[in-house]
KOLGU-4560 file (N, C-alpha, C; in nm, 3 decimals, padded with zeros to 5 digits):
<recs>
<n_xx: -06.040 n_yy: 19.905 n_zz: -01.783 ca_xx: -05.941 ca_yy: 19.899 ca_zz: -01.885 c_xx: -05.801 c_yy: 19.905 c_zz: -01.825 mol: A seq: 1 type: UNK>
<n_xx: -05.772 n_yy: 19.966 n_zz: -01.744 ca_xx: -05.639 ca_yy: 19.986 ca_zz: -01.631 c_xx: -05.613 c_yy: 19.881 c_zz: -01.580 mol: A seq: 2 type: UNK>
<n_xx: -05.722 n_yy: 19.792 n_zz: -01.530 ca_xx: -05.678 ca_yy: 19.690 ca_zz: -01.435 c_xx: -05.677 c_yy: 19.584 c_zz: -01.543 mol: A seq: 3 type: UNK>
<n_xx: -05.719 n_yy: 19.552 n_zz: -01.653 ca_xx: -05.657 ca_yy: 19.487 ca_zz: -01.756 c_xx: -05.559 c_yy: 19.475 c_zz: -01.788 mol: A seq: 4 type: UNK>
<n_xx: -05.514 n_yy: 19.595 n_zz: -01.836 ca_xx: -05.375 ca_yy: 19.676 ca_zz: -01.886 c_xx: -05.263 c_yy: 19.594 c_zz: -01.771 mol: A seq: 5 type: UNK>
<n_xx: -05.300 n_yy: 19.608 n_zz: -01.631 ca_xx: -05.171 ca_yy: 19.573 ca_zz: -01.531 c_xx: -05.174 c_yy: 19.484 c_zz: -01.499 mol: A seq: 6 type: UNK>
<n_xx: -05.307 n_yy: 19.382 n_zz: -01.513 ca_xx: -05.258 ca_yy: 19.213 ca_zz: -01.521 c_xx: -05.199 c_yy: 19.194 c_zz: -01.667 mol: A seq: 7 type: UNK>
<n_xx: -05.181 n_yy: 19.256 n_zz: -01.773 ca_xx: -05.142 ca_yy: 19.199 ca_zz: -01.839 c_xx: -04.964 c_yy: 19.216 c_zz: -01.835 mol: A seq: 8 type: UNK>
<n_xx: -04.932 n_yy: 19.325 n_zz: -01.747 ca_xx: -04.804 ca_yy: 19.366 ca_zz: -01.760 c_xx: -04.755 c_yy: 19.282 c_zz: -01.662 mol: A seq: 9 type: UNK>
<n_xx: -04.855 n_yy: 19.213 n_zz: -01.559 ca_xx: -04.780 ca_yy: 19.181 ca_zz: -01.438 c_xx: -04.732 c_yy: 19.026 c_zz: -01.490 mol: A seq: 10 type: UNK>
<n_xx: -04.837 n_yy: 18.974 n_zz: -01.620 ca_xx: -04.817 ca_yy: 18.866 ca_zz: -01.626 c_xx: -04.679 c_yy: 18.838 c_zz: -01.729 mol: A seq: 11 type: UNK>
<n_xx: -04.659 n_yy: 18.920 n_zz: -01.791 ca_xx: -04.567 ca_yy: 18.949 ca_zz: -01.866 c_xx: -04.372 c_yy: 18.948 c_zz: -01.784 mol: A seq: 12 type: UNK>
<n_xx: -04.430 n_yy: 19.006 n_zz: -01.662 ca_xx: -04.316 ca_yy: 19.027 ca_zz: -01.600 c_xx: -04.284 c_yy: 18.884 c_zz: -01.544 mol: A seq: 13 type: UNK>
<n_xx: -04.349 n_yy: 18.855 n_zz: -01.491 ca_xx: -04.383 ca_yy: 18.681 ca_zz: -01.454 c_xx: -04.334 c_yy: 18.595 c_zz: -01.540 mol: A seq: 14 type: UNK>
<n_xx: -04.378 n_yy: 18.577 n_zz: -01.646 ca_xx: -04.284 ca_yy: 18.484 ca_zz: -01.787 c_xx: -04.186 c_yy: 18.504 c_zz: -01.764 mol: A seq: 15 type: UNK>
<n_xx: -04.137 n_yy: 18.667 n_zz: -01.784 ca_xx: -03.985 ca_yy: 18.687 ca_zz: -01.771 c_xx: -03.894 c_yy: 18.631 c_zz: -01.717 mol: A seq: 16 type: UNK>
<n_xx: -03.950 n_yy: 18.683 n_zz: -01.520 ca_xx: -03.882 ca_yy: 18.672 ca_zz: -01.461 c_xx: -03.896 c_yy: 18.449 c_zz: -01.434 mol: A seq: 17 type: UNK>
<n_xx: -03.968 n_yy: 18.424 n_zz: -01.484 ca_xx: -03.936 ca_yy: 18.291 ca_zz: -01.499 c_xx: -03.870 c_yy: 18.229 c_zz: -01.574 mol: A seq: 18 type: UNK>
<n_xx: -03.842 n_yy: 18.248 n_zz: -01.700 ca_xx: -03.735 ca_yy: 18.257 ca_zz: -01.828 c_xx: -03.618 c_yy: 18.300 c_zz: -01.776 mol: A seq: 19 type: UNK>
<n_xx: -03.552 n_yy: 18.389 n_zz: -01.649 ca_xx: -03.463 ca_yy: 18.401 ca_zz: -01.641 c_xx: -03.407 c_yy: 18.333 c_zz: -01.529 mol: A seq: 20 type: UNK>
<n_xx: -03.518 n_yy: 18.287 n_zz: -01.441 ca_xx: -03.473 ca_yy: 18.178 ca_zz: -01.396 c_xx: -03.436 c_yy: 18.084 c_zz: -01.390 mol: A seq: 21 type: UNK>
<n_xx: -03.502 n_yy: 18.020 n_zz: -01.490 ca_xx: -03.476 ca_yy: 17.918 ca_zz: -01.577 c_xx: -03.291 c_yy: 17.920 c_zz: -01.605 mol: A seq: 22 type: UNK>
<n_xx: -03.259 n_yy: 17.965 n_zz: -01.693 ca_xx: -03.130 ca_yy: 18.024 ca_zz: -01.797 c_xx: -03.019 c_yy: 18.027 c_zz: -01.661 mol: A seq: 23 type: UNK>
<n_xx: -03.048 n_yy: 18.103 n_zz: -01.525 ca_xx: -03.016 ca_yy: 18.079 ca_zz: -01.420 c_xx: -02.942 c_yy: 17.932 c_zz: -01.367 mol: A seq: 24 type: UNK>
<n_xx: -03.056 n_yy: 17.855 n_zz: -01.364 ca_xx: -03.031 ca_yy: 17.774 ca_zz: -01.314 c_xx: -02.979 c_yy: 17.656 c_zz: -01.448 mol: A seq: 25 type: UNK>
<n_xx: -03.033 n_yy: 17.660 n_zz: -01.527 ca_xx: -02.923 ca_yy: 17.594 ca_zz: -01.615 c_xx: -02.787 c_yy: 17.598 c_zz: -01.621 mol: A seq: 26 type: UNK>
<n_xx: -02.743 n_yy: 17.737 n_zz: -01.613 ca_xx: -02.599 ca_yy: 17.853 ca_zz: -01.619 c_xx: -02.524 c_yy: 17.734 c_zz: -01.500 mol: A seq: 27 type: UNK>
<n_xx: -02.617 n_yy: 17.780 n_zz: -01.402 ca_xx: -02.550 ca_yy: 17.704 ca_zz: -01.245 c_xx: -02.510 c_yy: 17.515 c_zz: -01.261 mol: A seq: 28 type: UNK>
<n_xx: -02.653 n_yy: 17.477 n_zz: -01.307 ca_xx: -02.644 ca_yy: 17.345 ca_zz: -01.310 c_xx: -02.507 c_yy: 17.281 c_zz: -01.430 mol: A seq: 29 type: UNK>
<n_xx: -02.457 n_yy: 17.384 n_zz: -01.536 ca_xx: -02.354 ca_yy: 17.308 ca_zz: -01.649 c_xx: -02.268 c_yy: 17.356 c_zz: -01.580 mol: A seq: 30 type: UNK>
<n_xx: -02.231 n_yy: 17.492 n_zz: -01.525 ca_xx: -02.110 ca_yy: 17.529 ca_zz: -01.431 c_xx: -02.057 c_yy: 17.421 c_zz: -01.426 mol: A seq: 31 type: UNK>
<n_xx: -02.144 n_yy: 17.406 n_zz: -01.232 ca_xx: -02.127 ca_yy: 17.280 ca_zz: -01.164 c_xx: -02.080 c_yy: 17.136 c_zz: -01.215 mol: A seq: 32 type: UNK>
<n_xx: -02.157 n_yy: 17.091 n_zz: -01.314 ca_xx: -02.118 ca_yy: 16.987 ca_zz: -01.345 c_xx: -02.014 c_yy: 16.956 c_zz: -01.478 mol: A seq: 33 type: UNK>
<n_xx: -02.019 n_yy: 17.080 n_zz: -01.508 ca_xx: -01.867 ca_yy: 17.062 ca_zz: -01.584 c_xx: -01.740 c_yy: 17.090 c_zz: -01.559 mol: A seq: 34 type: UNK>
<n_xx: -01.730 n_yy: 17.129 n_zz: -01.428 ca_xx: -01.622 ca_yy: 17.198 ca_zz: -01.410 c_xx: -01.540 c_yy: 17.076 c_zz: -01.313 mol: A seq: 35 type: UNK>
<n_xx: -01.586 n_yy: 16.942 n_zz: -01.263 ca_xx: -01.502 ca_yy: 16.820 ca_zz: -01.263 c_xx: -01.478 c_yy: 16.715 c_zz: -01.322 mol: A seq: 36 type: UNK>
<n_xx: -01.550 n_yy: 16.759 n_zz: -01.496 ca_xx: -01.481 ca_yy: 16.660 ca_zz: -01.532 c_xx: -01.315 c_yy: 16.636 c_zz: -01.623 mol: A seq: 37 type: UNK>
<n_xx: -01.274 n_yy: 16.583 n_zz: -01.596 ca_xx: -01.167 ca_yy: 16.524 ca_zz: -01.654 c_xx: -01.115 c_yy: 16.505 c_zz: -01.797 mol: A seq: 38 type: UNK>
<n_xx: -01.056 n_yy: 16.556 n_zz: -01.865 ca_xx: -00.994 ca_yy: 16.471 ca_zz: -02.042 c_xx: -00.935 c_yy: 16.416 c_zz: -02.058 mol: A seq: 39 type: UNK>
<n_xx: -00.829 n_yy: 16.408 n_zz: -01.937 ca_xx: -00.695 ca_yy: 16.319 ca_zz: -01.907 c_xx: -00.752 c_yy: 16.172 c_zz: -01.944 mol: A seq: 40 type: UNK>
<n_xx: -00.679 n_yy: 16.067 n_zz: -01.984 ca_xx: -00.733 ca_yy: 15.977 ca_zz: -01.951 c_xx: -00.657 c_yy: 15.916 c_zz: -01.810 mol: A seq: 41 type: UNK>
<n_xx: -00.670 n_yy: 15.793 n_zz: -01.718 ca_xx: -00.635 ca_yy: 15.730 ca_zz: -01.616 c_xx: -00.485 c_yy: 15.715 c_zz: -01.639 mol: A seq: 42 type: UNK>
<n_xx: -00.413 n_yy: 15.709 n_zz: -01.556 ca_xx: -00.238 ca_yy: 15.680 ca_zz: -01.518 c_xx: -00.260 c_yy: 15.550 c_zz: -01.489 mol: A seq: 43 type: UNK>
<n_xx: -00.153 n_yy: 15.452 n_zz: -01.563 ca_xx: -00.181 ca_yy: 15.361 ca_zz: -01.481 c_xx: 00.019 c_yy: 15.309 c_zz: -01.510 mol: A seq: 44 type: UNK>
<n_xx: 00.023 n_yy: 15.225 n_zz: -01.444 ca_xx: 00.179 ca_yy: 15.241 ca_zz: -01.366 c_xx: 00.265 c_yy: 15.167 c_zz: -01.488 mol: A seq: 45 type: UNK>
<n_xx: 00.240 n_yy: 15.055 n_zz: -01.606 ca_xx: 00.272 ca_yy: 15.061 ca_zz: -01.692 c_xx: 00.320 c_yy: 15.069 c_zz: -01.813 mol: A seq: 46 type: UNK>
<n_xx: 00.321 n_yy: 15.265 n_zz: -01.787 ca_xx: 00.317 ca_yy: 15.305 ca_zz: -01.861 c_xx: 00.473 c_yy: 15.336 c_zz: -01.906 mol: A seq: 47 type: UNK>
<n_xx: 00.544 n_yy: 15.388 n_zz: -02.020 ca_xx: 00.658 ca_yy: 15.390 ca_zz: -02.107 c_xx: 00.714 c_yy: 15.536 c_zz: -01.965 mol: A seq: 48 type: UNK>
<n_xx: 00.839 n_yy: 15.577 n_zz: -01.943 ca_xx: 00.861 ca_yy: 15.727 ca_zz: -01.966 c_xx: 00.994 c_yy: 15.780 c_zz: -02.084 mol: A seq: 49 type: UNK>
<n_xx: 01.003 n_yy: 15.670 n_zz: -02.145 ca_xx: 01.080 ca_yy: 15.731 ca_zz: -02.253 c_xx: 01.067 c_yy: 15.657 c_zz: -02.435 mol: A seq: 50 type: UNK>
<n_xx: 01.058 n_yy: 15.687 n_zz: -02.541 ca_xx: 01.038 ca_yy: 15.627 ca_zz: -02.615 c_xx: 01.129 c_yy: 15.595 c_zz: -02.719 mol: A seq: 51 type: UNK>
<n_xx: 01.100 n_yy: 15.424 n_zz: -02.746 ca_xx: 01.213 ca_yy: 15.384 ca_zz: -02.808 c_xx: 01.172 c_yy: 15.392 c_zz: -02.939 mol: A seq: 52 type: UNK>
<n_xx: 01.294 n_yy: 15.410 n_zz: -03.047 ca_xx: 01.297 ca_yy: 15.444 ca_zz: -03.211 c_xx: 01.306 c_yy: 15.271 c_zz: -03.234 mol: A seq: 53 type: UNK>
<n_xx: 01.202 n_yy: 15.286 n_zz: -03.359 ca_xx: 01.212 ca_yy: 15.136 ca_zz: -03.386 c_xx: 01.351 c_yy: 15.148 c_zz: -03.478 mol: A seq: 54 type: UNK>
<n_xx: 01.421 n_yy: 14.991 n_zz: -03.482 ca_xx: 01.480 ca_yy: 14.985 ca_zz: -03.578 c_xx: 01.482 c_yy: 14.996 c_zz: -03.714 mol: A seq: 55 type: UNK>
<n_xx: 01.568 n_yy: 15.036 n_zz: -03.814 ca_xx: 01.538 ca_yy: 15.072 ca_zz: -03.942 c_xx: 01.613 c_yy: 14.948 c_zz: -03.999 mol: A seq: 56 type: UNK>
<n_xx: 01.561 n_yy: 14.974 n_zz: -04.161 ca_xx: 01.615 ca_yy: 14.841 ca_zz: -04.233 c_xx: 01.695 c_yy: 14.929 c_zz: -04.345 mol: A seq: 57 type: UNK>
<n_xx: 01.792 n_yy: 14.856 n_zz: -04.336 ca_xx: 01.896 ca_yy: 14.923 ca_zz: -04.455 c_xx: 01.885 c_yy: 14.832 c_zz: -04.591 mol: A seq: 58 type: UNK>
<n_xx: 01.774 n_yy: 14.914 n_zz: -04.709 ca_xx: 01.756 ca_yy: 14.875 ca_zz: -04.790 c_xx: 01.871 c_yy: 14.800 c_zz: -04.872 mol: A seq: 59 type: UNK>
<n_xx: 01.781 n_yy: 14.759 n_zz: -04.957 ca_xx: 01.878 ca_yy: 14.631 ca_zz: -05.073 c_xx: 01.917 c_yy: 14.695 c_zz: -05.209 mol: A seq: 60 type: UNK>
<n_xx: 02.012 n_yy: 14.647 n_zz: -05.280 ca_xx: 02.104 ca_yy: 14.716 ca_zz: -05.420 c_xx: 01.942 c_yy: 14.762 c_zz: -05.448 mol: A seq: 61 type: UNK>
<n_xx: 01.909 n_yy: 14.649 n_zz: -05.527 ca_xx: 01.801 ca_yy: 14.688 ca_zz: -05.614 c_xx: 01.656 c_yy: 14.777 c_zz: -05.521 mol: A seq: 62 type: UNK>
<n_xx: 01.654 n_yy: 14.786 n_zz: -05.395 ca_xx: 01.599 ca_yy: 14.943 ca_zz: -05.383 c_xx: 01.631 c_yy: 15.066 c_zz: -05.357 mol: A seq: 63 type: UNK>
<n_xx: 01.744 n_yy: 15.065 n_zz: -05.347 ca_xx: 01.850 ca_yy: 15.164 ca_zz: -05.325 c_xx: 01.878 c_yy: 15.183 c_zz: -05.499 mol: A seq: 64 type: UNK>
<n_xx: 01.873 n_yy: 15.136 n_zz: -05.607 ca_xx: 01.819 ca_yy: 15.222 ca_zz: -05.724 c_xx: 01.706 c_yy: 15.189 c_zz: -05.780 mol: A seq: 65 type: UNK>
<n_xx: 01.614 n_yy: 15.131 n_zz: -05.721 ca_xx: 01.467 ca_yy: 15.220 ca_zz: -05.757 c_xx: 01.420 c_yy: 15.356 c_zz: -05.659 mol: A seq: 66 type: UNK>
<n_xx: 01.485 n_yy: 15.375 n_zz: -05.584 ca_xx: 01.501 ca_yy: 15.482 ca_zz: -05.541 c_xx: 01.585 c_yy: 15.654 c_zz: -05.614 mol: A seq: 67 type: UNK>
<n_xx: 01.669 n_yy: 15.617 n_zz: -05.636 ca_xx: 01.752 ca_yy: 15.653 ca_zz: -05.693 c_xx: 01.675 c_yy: 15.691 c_zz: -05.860 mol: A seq: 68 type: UNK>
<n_xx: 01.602 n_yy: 15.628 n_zz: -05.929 ca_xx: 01.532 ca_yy: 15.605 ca_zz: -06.060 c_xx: 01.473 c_yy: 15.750 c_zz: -06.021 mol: A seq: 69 type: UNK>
<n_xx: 01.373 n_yy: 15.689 n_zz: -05.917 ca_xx: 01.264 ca_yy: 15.795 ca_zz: -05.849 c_xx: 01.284 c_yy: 15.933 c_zz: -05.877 mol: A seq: 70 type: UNK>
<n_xx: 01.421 n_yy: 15.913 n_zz: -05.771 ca_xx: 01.460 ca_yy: 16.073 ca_zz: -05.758 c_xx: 01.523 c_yy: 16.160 c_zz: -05.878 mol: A seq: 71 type: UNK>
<n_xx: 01.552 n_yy: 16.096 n_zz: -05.969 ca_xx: 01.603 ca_yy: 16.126 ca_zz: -06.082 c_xx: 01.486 c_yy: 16.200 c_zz: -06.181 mol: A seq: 72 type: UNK>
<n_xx: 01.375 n_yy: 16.101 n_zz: -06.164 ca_xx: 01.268 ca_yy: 16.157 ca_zz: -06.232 c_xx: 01.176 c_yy: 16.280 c_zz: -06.194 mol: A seq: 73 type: UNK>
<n_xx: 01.219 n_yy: 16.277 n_zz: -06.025 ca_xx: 01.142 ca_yy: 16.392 ca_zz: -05.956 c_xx: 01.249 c_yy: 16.555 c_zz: -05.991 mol: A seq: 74 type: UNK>
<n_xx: 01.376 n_yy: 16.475 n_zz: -06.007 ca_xx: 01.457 ca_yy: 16.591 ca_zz: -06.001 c_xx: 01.475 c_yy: 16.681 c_zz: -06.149 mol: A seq: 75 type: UNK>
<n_xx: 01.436 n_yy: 16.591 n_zz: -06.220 ca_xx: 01.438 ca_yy: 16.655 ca_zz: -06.370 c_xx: 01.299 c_yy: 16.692 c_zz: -06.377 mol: A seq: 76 type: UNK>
<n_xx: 01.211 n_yy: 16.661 n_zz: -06.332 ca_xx: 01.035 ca_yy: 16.727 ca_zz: -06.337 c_xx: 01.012 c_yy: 16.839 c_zz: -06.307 mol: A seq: 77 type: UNK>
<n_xx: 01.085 n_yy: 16.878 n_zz: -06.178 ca_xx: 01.152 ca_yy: 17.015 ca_zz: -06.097 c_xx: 01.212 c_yy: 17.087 c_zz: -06.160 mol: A seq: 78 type: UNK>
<n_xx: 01.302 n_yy: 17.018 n_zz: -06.214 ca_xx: 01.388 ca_yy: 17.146 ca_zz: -06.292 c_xx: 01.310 c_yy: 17.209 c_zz: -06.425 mol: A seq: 79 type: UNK>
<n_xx: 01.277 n_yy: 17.101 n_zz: -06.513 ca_xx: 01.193 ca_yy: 17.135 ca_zz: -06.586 c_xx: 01.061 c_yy: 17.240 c_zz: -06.547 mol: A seq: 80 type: UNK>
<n_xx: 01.026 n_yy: 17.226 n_zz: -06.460 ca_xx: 00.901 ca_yy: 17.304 ca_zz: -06.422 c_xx: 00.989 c_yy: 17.422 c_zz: -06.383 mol: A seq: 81 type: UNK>
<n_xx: 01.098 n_yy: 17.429 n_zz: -06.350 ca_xx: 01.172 ca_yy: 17.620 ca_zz: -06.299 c_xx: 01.191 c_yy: 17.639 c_zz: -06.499 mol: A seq: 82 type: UNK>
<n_xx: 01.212 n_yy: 17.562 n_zz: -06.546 ca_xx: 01.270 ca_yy: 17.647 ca_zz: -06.678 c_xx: 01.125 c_yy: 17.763 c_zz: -06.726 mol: A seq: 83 type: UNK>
<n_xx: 01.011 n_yy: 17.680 n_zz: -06.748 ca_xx: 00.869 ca_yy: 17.777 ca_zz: -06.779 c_xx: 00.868 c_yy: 17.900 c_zz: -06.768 mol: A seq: 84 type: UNK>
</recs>
């Protein structure tokens, strides 16, 4: 019954210590191979080092007051909503 008892413990320890070997060497193997890769993407010569503002368009009468309509209606909606 004893020598039952201690193969069963020995085999037990055995799984273990193989399960942690395992986990081991996984640990090691993502380390390793994650630790060169890159997110950057490639430089390549190209490239801008300063950035230009596109030009703007200086709207026309008639959207310069449908604009104007807009804001009129947003601005009395506002106010109305502080009176409540």
């Amino acid at each position: 019954m004893f020598i039952n008892d201690n193969l069963q413990f020995s085999s037990i320890m055995n799984t273990k210590r193989n399960i942690i070997a395992i986990l081991v060497a996984v640990f090691v193997g993502a380390t390793l191979c994650g630790c060169s890769y890159n997110e950057l993407p490639p430089k390549t010569s190209d490239a801008s080092k300063s950035y230009i503002k596109p030009k703007g368009e200086i709207p026309t009468a008639a959207e310069r007051e449908e604009l104007k309509a807009i804001r009129a209606e947003y601005e009395a909606a506002v106010s109305a909503g502080k009176g409540k």
